[in-house]
Structure formats: structure tokens, C-alpha cells
N, C-alpha and C positions, 0 to 999 in steps of 0.2 A: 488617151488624154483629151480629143476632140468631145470622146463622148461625157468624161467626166465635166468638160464644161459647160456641155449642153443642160447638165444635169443640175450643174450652179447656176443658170440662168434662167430657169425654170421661172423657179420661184419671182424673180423680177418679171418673168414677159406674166404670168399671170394676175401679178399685181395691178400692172399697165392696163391689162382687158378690164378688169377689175373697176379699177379706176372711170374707164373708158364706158364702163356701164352704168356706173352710179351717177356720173355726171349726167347719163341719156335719161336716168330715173330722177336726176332734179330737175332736169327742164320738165318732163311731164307732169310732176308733182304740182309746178309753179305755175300748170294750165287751172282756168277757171272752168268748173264745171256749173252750167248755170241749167234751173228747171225751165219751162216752157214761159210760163209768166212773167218772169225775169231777163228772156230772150227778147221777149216784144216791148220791155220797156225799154233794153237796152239800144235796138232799132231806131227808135222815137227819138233816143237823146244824142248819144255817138255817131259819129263818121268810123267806118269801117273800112281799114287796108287792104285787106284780102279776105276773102269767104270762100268754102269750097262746101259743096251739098254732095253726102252720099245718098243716093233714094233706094232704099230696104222696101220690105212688103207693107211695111208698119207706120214706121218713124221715117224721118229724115234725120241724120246726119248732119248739122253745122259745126264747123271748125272755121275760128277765123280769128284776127288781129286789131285792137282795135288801141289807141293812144288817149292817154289823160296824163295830160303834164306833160306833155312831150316822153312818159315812160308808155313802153310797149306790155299789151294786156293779152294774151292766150286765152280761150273760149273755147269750150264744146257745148252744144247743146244739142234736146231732141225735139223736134216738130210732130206732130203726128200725118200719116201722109194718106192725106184724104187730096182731092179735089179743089177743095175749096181751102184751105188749110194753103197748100202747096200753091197756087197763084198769089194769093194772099203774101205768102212770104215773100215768095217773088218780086212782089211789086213794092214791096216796101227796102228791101235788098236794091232795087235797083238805083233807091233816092243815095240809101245811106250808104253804099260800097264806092270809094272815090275809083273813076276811072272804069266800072265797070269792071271791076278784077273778081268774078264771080265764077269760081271753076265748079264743073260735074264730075262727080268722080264716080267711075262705075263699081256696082260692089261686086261685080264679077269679076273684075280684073285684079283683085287682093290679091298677094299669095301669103294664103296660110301658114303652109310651111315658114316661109320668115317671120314673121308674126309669131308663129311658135317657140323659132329657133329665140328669137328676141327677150319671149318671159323666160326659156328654161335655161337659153347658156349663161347666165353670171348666177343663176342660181348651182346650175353644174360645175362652174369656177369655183364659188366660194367654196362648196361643199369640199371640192378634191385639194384645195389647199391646203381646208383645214385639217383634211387625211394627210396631209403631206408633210406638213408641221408638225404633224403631233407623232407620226411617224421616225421624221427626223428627232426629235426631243425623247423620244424614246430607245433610239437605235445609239443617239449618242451618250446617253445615261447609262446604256448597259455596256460600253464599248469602256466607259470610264469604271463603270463598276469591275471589271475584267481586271482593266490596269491598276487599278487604287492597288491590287495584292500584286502588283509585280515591285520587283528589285528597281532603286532607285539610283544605283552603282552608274556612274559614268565610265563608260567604256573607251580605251586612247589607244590607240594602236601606234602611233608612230610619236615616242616619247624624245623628246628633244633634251632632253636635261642630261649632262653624261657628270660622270668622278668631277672630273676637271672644273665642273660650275659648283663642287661643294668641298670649303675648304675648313678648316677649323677642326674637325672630325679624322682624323689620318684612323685613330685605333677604330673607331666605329665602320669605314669603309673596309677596313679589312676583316671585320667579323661577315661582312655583307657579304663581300669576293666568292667565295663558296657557294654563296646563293645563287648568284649568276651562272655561276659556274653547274651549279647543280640546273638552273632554268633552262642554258644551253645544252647540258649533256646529261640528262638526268640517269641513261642507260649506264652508264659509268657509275654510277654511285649504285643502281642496282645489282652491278655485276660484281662488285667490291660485296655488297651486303650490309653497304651504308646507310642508314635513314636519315633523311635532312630532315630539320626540325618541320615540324610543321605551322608553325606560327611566330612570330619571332612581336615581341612587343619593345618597344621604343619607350624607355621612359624619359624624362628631360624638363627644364623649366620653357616657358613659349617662348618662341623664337628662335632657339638652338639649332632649326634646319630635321626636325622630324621627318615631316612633310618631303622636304626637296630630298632628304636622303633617300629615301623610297622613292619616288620617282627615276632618282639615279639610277637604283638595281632596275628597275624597268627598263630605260635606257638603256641600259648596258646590256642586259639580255637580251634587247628585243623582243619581247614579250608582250601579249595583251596587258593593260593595266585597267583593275577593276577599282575605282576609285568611291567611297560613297562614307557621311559621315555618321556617327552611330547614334544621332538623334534624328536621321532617314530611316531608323527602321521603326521608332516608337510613334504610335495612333492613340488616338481614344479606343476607336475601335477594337474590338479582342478578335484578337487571331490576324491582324493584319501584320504585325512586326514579323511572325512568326512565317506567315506566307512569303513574305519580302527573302528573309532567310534564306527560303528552299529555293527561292528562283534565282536568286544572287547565285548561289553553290550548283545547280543546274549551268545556267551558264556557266559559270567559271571550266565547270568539267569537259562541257562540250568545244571550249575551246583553249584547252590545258595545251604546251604548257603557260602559265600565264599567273601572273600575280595581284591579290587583293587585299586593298591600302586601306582599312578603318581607323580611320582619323576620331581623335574625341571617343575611344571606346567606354569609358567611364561613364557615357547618356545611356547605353545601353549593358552594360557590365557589369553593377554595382552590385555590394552584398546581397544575395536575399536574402527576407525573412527582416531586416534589420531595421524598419520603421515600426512603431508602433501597430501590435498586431499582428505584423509579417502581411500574408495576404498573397494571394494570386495572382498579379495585376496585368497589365497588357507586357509591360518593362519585363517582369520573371519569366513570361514565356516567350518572349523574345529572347533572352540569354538561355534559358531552356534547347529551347530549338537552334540558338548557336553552337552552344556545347554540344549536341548531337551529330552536328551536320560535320564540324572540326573531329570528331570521333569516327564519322561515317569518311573520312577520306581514305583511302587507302595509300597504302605507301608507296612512295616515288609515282605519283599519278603527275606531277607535275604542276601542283597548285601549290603556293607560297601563300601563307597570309602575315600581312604585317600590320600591326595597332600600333598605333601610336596614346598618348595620355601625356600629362602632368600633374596626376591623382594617382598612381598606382597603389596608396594607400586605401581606395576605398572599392578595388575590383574585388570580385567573388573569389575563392581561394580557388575553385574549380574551374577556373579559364586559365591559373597560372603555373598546373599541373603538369607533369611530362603527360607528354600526347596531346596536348594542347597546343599552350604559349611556350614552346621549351625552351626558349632562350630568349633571355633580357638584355638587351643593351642600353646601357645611360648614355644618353647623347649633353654631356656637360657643357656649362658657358667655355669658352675658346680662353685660354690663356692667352700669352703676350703674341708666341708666333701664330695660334692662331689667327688672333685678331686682325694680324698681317697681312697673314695669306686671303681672310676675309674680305678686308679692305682692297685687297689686289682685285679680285673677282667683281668684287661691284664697279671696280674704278674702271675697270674696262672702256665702257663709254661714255668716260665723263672726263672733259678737260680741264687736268688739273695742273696747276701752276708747276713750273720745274723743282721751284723752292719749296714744294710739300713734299714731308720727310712721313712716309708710313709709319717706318717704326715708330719715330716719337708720337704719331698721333696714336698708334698702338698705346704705347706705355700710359698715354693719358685718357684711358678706355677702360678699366679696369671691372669686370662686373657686365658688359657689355653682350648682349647675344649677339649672333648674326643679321638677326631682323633690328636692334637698335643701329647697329654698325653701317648698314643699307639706309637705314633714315638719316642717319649723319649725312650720307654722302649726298643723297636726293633732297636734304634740309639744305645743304651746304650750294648744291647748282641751282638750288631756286633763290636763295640768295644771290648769287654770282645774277643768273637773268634778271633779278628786280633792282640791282644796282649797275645793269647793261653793261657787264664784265665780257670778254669775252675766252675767260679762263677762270678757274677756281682759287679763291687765296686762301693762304690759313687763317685770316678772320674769318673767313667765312664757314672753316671750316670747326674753329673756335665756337665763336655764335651757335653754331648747331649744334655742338657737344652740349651746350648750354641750353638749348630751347629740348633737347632729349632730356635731360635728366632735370631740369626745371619749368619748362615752356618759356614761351618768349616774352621777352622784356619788355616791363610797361610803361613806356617812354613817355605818358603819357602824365604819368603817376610823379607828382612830384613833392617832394619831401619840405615840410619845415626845417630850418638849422638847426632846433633843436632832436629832431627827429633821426635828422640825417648825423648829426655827431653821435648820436643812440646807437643807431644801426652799425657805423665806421667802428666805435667802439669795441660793439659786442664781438662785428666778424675779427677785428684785429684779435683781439682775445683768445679765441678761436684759434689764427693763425702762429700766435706770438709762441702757444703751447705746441704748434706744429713744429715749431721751428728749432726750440730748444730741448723740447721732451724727447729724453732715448727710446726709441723702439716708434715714436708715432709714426704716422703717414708722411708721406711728403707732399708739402703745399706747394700746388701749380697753379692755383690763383684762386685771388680776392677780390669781393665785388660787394658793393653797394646797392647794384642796380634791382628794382625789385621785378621778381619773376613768381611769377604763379601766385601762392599764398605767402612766399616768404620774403621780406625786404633786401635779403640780401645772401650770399652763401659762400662757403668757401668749398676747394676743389682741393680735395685731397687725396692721393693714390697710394699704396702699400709700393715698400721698396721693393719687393718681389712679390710674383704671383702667388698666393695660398689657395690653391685649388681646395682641401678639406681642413686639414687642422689649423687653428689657433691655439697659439700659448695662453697663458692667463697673465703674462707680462702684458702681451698683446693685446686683450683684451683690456689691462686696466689702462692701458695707454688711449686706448679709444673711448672710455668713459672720462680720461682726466680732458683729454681735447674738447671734447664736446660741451664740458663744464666751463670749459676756459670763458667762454661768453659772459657765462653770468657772472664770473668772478671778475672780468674786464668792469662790467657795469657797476657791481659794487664797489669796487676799489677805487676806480676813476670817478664817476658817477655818482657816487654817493647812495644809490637807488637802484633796484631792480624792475625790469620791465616783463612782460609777456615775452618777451622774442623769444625767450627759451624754453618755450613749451614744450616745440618736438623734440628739443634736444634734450630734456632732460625724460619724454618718455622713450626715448633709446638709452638712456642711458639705466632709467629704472627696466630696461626689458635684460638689457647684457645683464645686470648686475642679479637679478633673478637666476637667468639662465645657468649662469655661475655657480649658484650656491645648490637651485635645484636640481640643472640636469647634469652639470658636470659636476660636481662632486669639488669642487676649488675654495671652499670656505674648510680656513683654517680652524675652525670649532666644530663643526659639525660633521667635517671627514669626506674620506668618498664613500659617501651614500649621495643616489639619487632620490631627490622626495617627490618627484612629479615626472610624468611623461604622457606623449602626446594620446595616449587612447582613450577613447574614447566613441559614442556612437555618431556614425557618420550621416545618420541623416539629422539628427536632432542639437548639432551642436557639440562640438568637443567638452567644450570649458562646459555649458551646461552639464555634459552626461557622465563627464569623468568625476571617476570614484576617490572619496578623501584618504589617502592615504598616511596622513601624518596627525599623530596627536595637536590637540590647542597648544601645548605645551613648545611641541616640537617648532610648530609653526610662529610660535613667537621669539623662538632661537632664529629662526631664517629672517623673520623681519631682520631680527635686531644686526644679523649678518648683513643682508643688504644693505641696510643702512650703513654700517660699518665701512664696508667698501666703495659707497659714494663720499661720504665723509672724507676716509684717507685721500680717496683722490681728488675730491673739492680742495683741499689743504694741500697738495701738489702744485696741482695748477695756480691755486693763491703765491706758492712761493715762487714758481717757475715766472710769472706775470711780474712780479714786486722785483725779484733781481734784474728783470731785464725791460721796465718801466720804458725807460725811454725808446727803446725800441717802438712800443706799442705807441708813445707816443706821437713817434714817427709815423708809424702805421698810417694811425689816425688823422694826422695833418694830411698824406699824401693821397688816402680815399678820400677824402673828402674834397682835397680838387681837385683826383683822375679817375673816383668813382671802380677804377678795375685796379686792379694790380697783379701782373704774371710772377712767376717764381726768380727770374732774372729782375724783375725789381724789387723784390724784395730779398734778396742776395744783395743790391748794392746798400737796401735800408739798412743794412744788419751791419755793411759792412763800414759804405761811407753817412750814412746817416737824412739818405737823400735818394732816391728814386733813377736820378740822372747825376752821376757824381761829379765835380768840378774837376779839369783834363789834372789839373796837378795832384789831388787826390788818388788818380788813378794811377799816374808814373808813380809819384813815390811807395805804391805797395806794388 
């Protein structure tokens, strides 16, 4: 260590001498070298501070100091050293030198050697520096050229994540269990004649806990964790992804048994051949040299690899082969108890009010990952510190439902009356078809307030969770609600507005969906007319092939149409019977701007937000 420092401080003490010499070469620089004629004018005119005479066989030697302006002047000159010369000087030296400060200096008593050391050491300095520099810039260019091809995998030996920190997932931790179980006792599952898969790939939408669920199986096994994402192995450069590969699976083997997490495998996986022209590129021979090294493992060695993605529609078919990726797991959004058990896990360290009820913030979550669910809670305690809470409320815990799925409220933004009965309008509309329509969602609030791009929104949840299937009841229930708006603004309003942009391009996407891929238009059958293939680097909708005659496709218009139509004339009639309601609506956003599902139960019921005490006895 000593000497390594000595070794960093080189280069500073050299610089110092360095320094220390160029400075001794500007003062001599700044001496005046005058010829003999110029010496003896200068005698005549100046007083001189000091003189020093060296006497050679030849010449005399003057050096001396002399002021103009009160600035100090440096002098060498040569005399020639005759006789008559050398008194000569003398006596005119003796007027102009103040004080008689006239020194001999003998020229025998030089020492050469310093004189020498003096011209050659800062030229020997500079020269070995610049060997030293150019040493170092070169020693550390090839040190990096070395590493550029190594694995860029972070290596964790003591994983902290266990089961217990990942909830929502019950059927996915126990496809895992096995794995552990194979990481700890791998000679077991040899002895049996079992083969554990060797690669297991994680499919899911972001946020679902991928990521932490691998870490888990680490944890739990104790096991080396090789971590690295699959946009660390792709360069410009050709052949480096490819090198990255072998030194990643190098290591891993040299310290089996041990598992490796590629995150994002879809930057380094994708088809090949499938952009225009196909081609070689750095990307094919890095999945190349993947495929190889995943084929080169042998069995039960004790390596695990686990991918993760939310593209598994555009991996190569040959990583998702047995003896490759042999087993798929979908790590799906959390249902209701999920949701739960999620909120449980993050609440951990966060103080929350007594009166906050999970479950119900569960049920009002619906569509929710693990990573939105975690934001609620850390949206929700930064609220609680900016309003110097010193516990969690359900406003606050409300607010942040709302600043996740809209961003936060622009308090700032404030409405014309004409603007604001517009917006009050439209959401009651919205809600009015929540309220009365069979099969819709149920409405857990209304708001005016504007957030994001939208002026206002309403919060609606499904009576039960629908993990995959929807009805086509289902379905038209969610295109009549979403119309409910615009048909609020005509019927009331007299006039349409913009506001229903997005809502009515959701509701032209279902009604598509409908006739194309499910097969639910009563004219044209179950056939499907469209599906999602297409080429995947170029664009779906660009690359995908027409499948239906002009003919055909002028029947689907005329279907889609059909089925906004009927349910636009739903929701007109479900609005028109229960008018005053909406009208309620409208009065009560408009002076409380929010409305929960408990006040709009009393709108429905007593006609008023906050019902009068005797209203509430007599039912």
C-alpha cells in the first residue's frame, strides 16, 4: 500500500521540481544580456546595486543590478581582459556601484558539476514524465480494452429479500420452491434422475414483482446472485455482447451453485432475421452465443437462469425451447387479496391511521401492480409529512389513488361557471349510468377537480375481480358508461363538447375488439377478422396482412357502429329516467367539486349529499 502511494505521488513531486525549474529559467530569461558598448554606456548613466567580476583568460565576466523607476534590471556583460581594459572598468565601477558592493568571484572555484546538474535535471524531469504519462495512458487503455469484453452481471452474495417480502404471487412462489430446493440440494434431484429446468422465464406486465421474485429464490437459497440487464450485453462493437456471454457463464460455473437474473431479455432476445434484410448484427450474435452457452450447461451443475420480459411476444422461438427456457411462469396483476397482502408488506414502515381499512383500499385498486400499490403508499406518507401529520389518513391515502392513476391536482387551474357546469355535467353523466346501468362498475367517486390532461374523472371498480374473461354484457356496459358523458352534455347542455375524446376512443377500441377479435357481432358470427401479428420490428398495424375483403370490412364498420349506436340510446334513456338525479349530481359537484360513493347513495336516495336528520329516521 505504502509503495502504491509513493507511486501516486510521483507524478506531483515531479511536477513541483518541474515547476521549481521553470520558475529558475524565468528569472534568467528576464536577465539582460548587453555587448561591450552598451555596458560602458550603461556605467555613464546608472547607479549600480551590486556588480560581481569573474576574470577568465579572455573576457571579464560582469553581472550586476541596477534600478530605473524604482524596477530592479538583471545584467551580464563581457569586457575583454587586457590591462588597460580591466582598470578602466574598475574605475568607473568604483563611481557608479553605491557602497562599493563590487564582488570577485574566482572562476576556479565554480563547480561544474552543479552547473551541469542545473541545465540537464529539468530536462531529465520533463523527458521521464513524459515516459510516465504516456506509459500510464497506455497501460490504462489496455486494462480497459481487457475489461470492455468482460460480464457486466453484478455479483450479491448475501441477498436480503426472503418469500415473506413478496406478496400477491402465492401460485408463482411455489413454482419457484423447487428451485431453491434444487439450489440447496441439487445431488437430490441427481440421484432421483431429475432435471431442473434450466432457465425459467418470467413473463408479466411492469411492476408485478419480476425482478423481486428472483431475488427471493436467491434469498432463500443462498446462493450467489448474478444479476445484469440484457441491454449490458449489446455494443456497437462486433463480438463484444458475445464475449460478455462467455465470461458471465464462466463465472457463474466457477461458483455454481448459484443463480443468473436477465432482466429485460427481449434488448437482447428478439427474432432474428426479422427486420428488413435479416443481417448479422452485434444483437444475433449475442443471442447466438446465449443459446450456445444455455445448451453448453450441463445438467444438475447447479446454475439456474431466470429472464424476466413484458414482450414475450417478440423472443426468438429458439430461447423458448425445452433445454433452454423450459418453464414459463406469468407473474399476473394481484387480485383483491393480493392487493392486500401487498399493501400489508409495504405498510410495514409507514404509520398509518388505526381507521385505515386495507381491504377497502384493496377493493378500490383494481388493475393495480405491486409497484403502483408501493406508490400509493410512499405518495400517501409524503403527503401525511407535507401537511406535518404525524400518522397516515385515508385522504391522503385517497389523493394518492388519484395522483397514480391521474397525477396530481391542478389547484391552480381554475374553471369558468360556465366551464365548471360542463365538466360537473359530463362526470355526473358518467356516473348517473354507473349507478343505474346493470352489470356496470361501481362508482367510488366523482370529481371535478382537474388532473393531468383531464378536467375531471370518475373512479369506477368492477363488482368482482375479472382476472381474463369478460362477457360481451360486460363489455356493452362499459361502452354505454363511458358515453354517458356525451349524452349528459346533449340532453342537458344542448351542445357537445371535446371532453369526450378519450372516452369515446375507448369506447371505438372495445367495440372493434368485439366484432374483430372476439367474434360477438351478431351478423357476422364468430369469426375473427383481425389479430395481433404482425412484424415486430416494423410495426404491427403497418406489417400486418389484410385479411378481410372491402366488402367484409364494410360489414364491421357498419357492426361497430351498430353497437355504439345501441348503447349511445341506452345510456340516452337510462340519463332521461333518472334526470333528476343527475341533476342533483350536478348542483352538489359543483359546490363540493368531489363526491365519494356514500354521497352519492344519499343523492340517490335523499336527493342531497348530507340528508336532513328526519329524512334519515323516516327510512
Amino acid at each position: 500500500m505504502k509503495n502504491n502511494r509513493v507511486i501516486n505521488l510521483l507524478p506531483y513531486l515531479i511536477l513541483l521540481i518541474l515547476l521549481g525549474s521553470l520558475f529558475s529559467y524565468t528569472r534568467m530569461s528576464s536577465t539582460e544580456t548587453l555587448n561591450y558598448g552598451d555596458f560602458m554606456k550603461l556605467i555613464e548613466k546608472q547607479q549600480f546595486e551590486e556588480v560581481s567580476l569573474t576574470y577568465n583568460s579572455t573576457v571579464i565576466d560582469v553581472k550586476g543590478v541596477y534600478k530605473n523607476k524604482d524596477i530592479e534590471h538583471r545584467f551580464v556583460a563581457e569586457v575583454p581582459n587586457t590591462e588597460q581594459r580591466s582598470d578602466e572598468l574598475l574605475e568607473k565601477l568604483d563611481k557608479s556601484v553605491k557602497d562599493g558592493k563590487i564582488t570577485i568571484v574566482n572562476p576556479y572555484a565554480s563547480n561544474y558539476l552543479a552547473d551541469l546538474l542545473v541545465q540537464i535535471v529539468p530536462t531529465a524531469l520533463l523527458f521521464g514524465f513524459g515516459i510516465f504519462m504516456i506509459s500510464r495512458m497506455n497501460g490504462s487503455s489496455n486494462n480497459k480494452a481487457f475489461e470492455f469484453s468482460k460480464s457486466r452481471a453484478r455479483l450479491e452474495d448475501n441477498i436480503k429479500v426472503r418469500f415473506e417480502d413478496v406478496a400477491g404471487c402465492d401460485e408463482e412462489k411455489e413454482e419457484m420452491a423447487e428451485i431453491i430446493e434444487y439450489l440447496k440440494h441439487p445431488d437430490r434431484f441427481a440421484k432421483m434422475g431429475a432435471r431442473i429446468p434450466k432457465g425459467i422465464l418470467m413473463v408479466g406486465n411492469p411492476g408485478t414483482g419480476k425482478t423481486l421474485l428472483a431475488k427471493a429464490v436467491a434469498g432463500e437459497a443462498d446462493v450467489p446472485f448474478f444479476s445484469i440487464s440484457g441491454a449490458d450485453f449489446v455494443e456497437m462493437f462486433v463480438g463484444v455482447g458475445a464475449s460478455r456471454v462467455r465470461d458471465m457463464f464462466k463465472k457463474a460455473k466457477s461458483t455454481a451453485p448459484c443463480m443468473i437474473f436477465i432482466d429485460e431479455i427481449d434488448a437482447v432476445g428478439r427474432q432474428r432475421g426479422a427486420g428488413l434484410g435479416g443481417g448479422n448484427d452485434e444483437r444475433e450474435q449475442t443471442l447466438n452465443q446465449l443459446l450456445v452457452e444455455m445448451d453448453g450447461i450441463d445438467e444438475n451443475k447447479g446454475i439456474v437462469i431466470i429472464a424476466a420480459t413484458n414482450r414475450p411476444d417478440v423472443l426468438d422461438p429458439a430461447l423458448l425451447r425445452p433445454g433452454r427456457f423450459d418453464r414459463q411462469i406469468t407473474v399476473s396483476l394481484p387480485d383483491k387479496a393480493g392487493r392486500k397482502a401487498i399493501l400489508k408488506v409495504h405498510a410495514r414502515n409507514k404509520h398509518l391511521s388505526d381507521q385505515i381499512d386495507l381491504d377497502a383500499l384493496a377493493a378500490r385498486t383494481p388493475g393495480f401492480s405491486g409497484a403502483d400499490l408501493e406508490n400509493v403508499l410512499n405518495e400517501a406518507a409524503i403527503l401525511a409529512v407535507r401537511a406535518n401529520r404525524d400518522v397516515i389518513l385515508m385522504e391522503d391515502l385517497d389523493e394518492a389513488i388519484d395522483r397514480t392513476m391521474a397525477g396530481p391536482a391542478k389547484k391552480s387551474r381554475k374553471y369558468t361557471d360556465k366551464e365548471k357546469n360542463l365538466v360537473a355535467t359530463h362526470e355526473a353523466g358518467h356516473a348517473v349510468v354507473g349507478l343505474f346501468l346493470e352489470g356496470a362498475n361501481v362508482v367510488q367517486k366523482v370529481t371535478i377537480i382537474p388532473r393531468g390532461v383531464a378536467g375531471g374523472y370518475n373512479l369506477m371498480t368492477p363488482k368482482e375481480d375479472s382476472m381474463f374473461l369478460q362477457t360481451k354484457s360486460e363489455l356493452i356496459a362499459q361502452i354505454t358508461g363511458l358515453l354517458g358523458g356525451r349524452v349528459a352534455e346533449e340532453l342537458v347542455l344542448g351542445e357537445i363538447s371535446t371532453g369526450a375524446s378519450n372516452d369515446l376512443e375507448k369506447v371505438t377500441k372495445i367495440a372493434k375488439a368485439m366484432v374483430n377479435q372476439y367474434g360477438m357481432s351478431e351478423k357476422l358470427g364468430p369469426v375473427q377478422y383481425s389479430s395481433d401479428s404482425g412484424n415486430v420490428f416494423l410495426g404491427r398495424d403497418y406489417t400486418s396482412n389484410k385479411s378481410t375483403s372491402d366488402t367484409v370490412a364494410y360489414e364491421i364498420d357498419q357492426e361497430v357502429r351498430a353497437i355504439v349506436n345501441k348503447s349511445y340510446m341506452e345510456a340516452k334513456k337510462i340519463i332521461t329516467e333518472h334526470r333528476d338525479v343527475l341533476d342533483n349530481i350536478v348542483r352538489e359537484l359543483v359546490e363540493v367539486e368531489t363526491l365519494t360513493k356514500e354521497d352519492l347513495d344519499n343523492i340517490v336516495k335523499y336527493g342531497k349529499r348530507v340528508p336532513d336528520a328526519e329524512a334519515v329516521v323516516e327510512n
